[in-house]
C-alpha positions in Angstrom: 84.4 -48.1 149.5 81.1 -48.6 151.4 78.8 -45.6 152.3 79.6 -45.4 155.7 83.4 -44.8 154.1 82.1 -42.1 152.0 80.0 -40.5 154.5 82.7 -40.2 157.3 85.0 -38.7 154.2 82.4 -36.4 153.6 82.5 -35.0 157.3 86.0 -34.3 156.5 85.2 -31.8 153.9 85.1 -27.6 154.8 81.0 -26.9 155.1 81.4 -25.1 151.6 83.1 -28.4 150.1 79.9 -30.4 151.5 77.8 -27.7 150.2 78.9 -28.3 147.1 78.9 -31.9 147.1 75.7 -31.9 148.3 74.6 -29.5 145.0 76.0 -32.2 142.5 74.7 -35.1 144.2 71.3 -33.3 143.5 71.9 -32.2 140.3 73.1 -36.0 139.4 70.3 -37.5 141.1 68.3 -35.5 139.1 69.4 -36.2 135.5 68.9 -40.3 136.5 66.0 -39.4 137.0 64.9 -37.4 134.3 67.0 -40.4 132.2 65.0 -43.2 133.4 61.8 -41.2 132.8 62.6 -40.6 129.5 63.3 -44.3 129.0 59.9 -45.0 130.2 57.8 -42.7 127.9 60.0 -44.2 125.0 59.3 -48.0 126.0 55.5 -47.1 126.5 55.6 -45.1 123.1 57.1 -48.7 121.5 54.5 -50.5 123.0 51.6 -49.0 122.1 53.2 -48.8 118.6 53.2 -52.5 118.9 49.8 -52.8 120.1 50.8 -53.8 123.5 48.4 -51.5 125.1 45.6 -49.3 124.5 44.5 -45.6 125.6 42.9 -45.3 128.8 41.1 -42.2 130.6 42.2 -41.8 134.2 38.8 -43.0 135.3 39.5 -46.0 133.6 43.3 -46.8 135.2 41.3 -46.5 138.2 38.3 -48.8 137.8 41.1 -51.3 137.3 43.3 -50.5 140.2 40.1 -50.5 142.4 39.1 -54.0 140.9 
């Protein structure tokens, strides 16, 4: 099913239906979210257990950005 399938099947739907489908497309899109940010903070946490990298004061992050 591509998206344009899905998006005409979604015109089909009563305004209430796409309200609704809009509310758990939200909801879902925020639990990936809040998944994948939770997966990040748990590598980082491994590697700075491993000695992989170092604490650094927001000042510092952007001294080497700017660099």
């Amino acid at each position: 099913m591509s998206f344009n399938d899905i998006l005409e099947a979604a015109d089909e739907l009563s305004l209430d239906e796409q309200a609704t489908l809009l509310e758990v497309l939200q909801h879902r899109v925020i639990e990936r979210r809040r998944e994948a940010l939770a997966q990040d903070i748990q590598q980082a946490r491994r590697d700075f257990a491993a000695g992989q990298i170092r604490p650094a004061s927001p000042a510092d992050i952007l001294k080497n950005i700017l660099s």
